[in-house]
N, C-alpha and C positions, 0 to 999 in steps of 0.2 A: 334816345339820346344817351350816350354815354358819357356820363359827368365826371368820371375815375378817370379815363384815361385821356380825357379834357384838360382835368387837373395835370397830370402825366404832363400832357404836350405842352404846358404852361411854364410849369418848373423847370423843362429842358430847356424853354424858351430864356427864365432868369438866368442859369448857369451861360448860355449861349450868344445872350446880350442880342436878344431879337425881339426888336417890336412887336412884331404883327406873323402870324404864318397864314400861310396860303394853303389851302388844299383844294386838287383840283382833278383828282383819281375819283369817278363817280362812286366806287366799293370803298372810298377810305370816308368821302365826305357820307356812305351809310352807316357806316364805322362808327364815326363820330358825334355824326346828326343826328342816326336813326333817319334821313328820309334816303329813299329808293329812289333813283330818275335816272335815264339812260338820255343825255341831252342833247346826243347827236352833236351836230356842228354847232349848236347854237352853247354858250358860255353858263355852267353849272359853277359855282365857288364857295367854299368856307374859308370867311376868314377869322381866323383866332388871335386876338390883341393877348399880349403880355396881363395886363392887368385892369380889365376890362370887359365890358360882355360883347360875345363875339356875333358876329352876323352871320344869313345863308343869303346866297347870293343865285337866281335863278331864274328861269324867263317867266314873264309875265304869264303866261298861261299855265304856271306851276304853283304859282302864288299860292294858292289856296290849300292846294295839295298839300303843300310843306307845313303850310299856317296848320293842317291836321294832323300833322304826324305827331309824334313824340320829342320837336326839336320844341325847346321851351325860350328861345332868344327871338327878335326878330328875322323875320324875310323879307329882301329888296329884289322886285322884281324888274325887268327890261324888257321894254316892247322890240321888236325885230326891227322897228324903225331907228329905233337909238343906238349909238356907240356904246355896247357894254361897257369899255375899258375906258370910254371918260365917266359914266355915270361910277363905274368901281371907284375912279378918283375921287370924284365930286364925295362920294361916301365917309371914304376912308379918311379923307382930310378934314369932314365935320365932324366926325366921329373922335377920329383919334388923333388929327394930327398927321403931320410929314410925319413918314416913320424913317428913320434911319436904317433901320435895318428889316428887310421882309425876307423871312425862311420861305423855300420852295419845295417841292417836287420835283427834283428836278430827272428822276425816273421818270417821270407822267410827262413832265412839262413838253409845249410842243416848241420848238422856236420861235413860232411866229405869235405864237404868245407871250412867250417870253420876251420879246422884241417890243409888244404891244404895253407891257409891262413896264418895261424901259422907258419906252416913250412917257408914260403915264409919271413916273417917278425917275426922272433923270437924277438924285442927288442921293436915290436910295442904295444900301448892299445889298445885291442879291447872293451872297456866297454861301447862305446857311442854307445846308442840305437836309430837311427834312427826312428823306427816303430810309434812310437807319434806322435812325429812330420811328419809324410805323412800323417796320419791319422786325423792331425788336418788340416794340407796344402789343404786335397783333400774335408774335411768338407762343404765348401762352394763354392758353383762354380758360374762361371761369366758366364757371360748372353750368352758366345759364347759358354761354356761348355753347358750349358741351353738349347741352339737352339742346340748342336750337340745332345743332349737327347729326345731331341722332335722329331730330324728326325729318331733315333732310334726306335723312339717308334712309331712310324707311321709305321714303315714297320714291327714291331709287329701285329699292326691291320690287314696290309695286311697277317702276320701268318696267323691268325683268320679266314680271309677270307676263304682263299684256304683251311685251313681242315677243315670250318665248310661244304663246299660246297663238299669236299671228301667224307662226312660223308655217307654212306647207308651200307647196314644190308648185313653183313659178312665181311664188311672190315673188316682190322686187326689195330690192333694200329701200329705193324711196317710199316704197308700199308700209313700208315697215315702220321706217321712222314717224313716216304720216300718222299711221294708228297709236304710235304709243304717245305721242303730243296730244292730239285730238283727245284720247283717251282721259289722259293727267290732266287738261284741262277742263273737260268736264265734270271733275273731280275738284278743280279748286286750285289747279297747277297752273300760274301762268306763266312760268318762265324756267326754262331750263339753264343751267349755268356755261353752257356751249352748247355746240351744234350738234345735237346727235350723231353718234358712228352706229350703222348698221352694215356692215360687212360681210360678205358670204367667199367662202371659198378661197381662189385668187386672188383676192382686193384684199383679205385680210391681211397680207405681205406689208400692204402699205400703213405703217401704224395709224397716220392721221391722215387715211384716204375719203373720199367723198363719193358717199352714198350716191348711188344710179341707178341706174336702170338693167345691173344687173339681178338675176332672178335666183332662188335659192335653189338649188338642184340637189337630190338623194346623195349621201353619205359626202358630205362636206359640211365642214364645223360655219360656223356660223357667229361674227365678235360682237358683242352690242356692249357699248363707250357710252354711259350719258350718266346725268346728273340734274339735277334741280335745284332751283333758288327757292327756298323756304324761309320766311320770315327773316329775311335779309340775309339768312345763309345758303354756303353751297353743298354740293354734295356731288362725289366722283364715283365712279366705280366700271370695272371691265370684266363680264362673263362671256365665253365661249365656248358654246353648244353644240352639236354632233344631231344634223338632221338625218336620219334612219344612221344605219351600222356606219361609223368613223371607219377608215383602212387602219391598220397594224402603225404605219408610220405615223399616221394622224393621233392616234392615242399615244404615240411615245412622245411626240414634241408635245402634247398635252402635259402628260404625267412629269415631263422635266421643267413646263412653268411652273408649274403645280408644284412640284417640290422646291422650288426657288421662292414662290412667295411664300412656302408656310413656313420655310426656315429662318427668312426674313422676320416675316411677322411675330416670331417665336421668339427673336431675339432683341424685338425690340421691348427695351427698359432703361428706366434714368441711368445714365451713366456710360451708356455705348455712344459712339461715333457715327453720323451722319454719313461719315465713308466707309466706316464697319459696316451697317448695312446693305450697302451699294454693295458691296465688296462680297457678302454672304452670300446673296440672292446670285449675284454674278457669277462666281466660284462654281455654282452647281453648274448653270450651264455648262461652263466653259469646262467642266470634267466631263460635260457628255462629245464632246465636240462642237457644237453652237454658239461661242463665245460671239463671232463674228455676227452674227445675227440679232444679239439683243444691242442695238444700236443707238440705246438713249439712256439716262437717267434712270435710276431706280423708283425714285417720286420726289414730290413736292408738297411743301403745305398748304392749306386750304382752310376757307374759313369765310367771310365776306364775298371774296373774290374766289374763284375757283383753281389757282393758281399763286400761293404766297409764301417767303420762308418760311423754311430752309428749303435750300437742292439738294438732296438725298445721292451723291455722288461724290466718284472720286476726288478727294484733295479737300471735301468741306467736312474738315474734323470738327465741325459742331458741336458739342455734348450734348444728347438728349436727356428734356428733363421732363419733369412729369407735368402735365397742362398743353404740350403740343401735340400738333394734329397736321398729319403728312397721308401723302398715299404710299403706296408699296405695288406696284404694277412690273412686275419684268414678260418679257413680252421674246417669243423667237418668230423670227418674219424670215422664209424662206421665196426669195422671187418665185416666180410661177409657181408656187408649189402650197406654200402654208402660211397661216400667220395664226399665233395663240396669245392673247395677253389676258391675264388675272389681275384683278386689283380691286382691294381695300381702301379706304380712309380709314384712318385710325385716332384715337384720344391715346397718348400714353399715360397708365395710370402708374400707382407708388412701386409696385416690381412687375408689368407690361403692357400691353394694350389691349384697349376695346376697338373692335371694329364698328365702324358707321352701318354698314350694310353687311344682310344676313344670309341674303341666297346663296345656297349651297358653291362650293366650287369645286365638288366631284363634279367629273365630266358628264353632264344631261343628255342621255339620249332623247328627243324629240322625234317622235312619229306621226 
């Protein structure tokens, strides 16, 4: 449970003139809570009163779970037979009162939640917009967020590990991802922070293409995309490997990512622009000709969720400071032909950064 930026979301709430806020982003209510749960369809909630102790709000067959974690308020739980959103009412108005005013998510929120919401408090505002402020809250992380990201990102490495060592001629990309899950969790890994990318060859074109059934074939690079939830943090990272001798062209769109992320990564320290680095990392490309090919973002932050501010691109002059944590991935995707993408997570420290993950990003040959 985080009691600091509890306080944080409280005092926003006084300046704000909000009763009650709502959190209902399973990675912010981890945030917050400290508890873990992916609650599917079924109604996960924190709600945080102005000046009061706040509740978790969960299904009944998590009760207990939460009741062990590290959240130190009570847990109300909801049988699948009940109307979550009158028992939320029934709560919230013995507890605190009609609130006048409830802050939301309203990034997270879904309508028909929102709707159910409504119904639940017809005389309430809902106009106070949470989503900023978590976004500015989760901006900067303290050295113990820092170390949870580092052990994250360590056992990225060990990803790396176990599918560069899968790799031979007729695996499959589902072969692949298969062994490096199965691997990590019987080590203690049980969730990775998205869906594995294993990519080989042609399909590497496709940034966030879907692993198949195709098979690894001699002298084609090879992308592996994944990351891990560790102790309620995430961890990103993107290497691509060269199974026997890479072609002449294949090493050159290498060595031009390759040189766009280290230039990035080189540059990043307090006081440059979120779009200075987009800008850096892009630059080289597009001096070699490939501009048109890196056709996304530079990176994004990460932290809880695998995906948080800042967006590391054009027009978001941010100023980086020291205590944020972004990726740095530029990536050339040639149709039929090639796809290379490199990427880091990084901590920026007082004059630049430390990276999350260690594995080399010279080009591996694999035989």
């Amino acid at each position: 449970m985080n009691k600091i930026k509890l306080a944080e979301l409280t005092d926003w709430m006084k300046q704000n003139h909000s009763d009650l806020a709502y959190i209902s982003d399973p990675g912010h209510i981890a945030y917050f809570a400290g508890y873990e749960s992916e609650p599917h369809e079924r109604v996960l909630a924190l709600f945080v009163p102005v000046d009061s102790d706040p509740f978790l709000f969960t299904p009944a067959l998590e009760v207990e779970d939460a009741q062990n974690s590290s959240w130190a308020y009570d847990v109300v739980g909801y049988l699948d037979s009940e109307n979550p959103w009158n028992k939320i009412a029934r709560e919230i108005e013995s507890r605190y009162g009609k609130p006048q005013s409830l802050s939301l998510e309203k990034s997270n929120l879904t309508l028909d939640r929102f709707n159910q919401l409504e119904d639940a408090f017809p005389e309430t505002d809902f106009s106070s917009d949470l989503s900023p402020l978590i976004q500015r809250l989760q901006l900067l992380k303290t050295e113990e967020e820092k170390n949870k990201l580092m052990e994250a990102g360590s056992w990225a490495d060990v990803a790396f590990e176990i599918g560069f060592k899968t790799i031979k001629e007729g695996v499959t990309e589902q072969e692949l991802v298969a062994e490096i899950e199965y691997q990590l969790k019987r080590q203690g890994v049980m969730a990775m922070s998205f869906d594995t990318l294993v990519l080989a060859g042609k399909n590497a074109a496709s940034p966030h293409g879907n692993p198949g059934k195709n098979a690894v074939a001699k002298n084609e690079l090879v992308l592996f995309d994944l990351g891990v939830v560790w102790n309620g943090y995430c961890s990103d990272a993107t290497r691509t490997v060269a199974y026997h001798e890479p072609t002449e062209f294949q090493e050159k769109i290498y060595s031009i990512v390759l040189e766009a992320q280290l230039k990035a990564q080189a540059a990043v320290k307090p006081g440059v622009k979120a779009s200075e680095l987009d800008k850096i990392a892009r630059d080289v490309i597009e001096s070699y000709g490939y501009g048109e090919y890196f056709n996304h973002r530079l990176g994004h932050g990460i932290g809880t969720t695998v995906h948080e501010y800042p967006s590391l691109v054009e027009g978001n002059d941010l100023v980086i400071e020291k205590g944020m944590c972004f990726s740095l991935e530029p990536g050339i995707y040639i149709p039929e032909k090639v796809g290379v993408r490199i990427e880091d997570c990084v901590y920026v420290t007082e004059d630049g950064c430390e990276p999350f993950t260690k594995t080399s990003k010279e080009l591996q040959i694999l035989n």
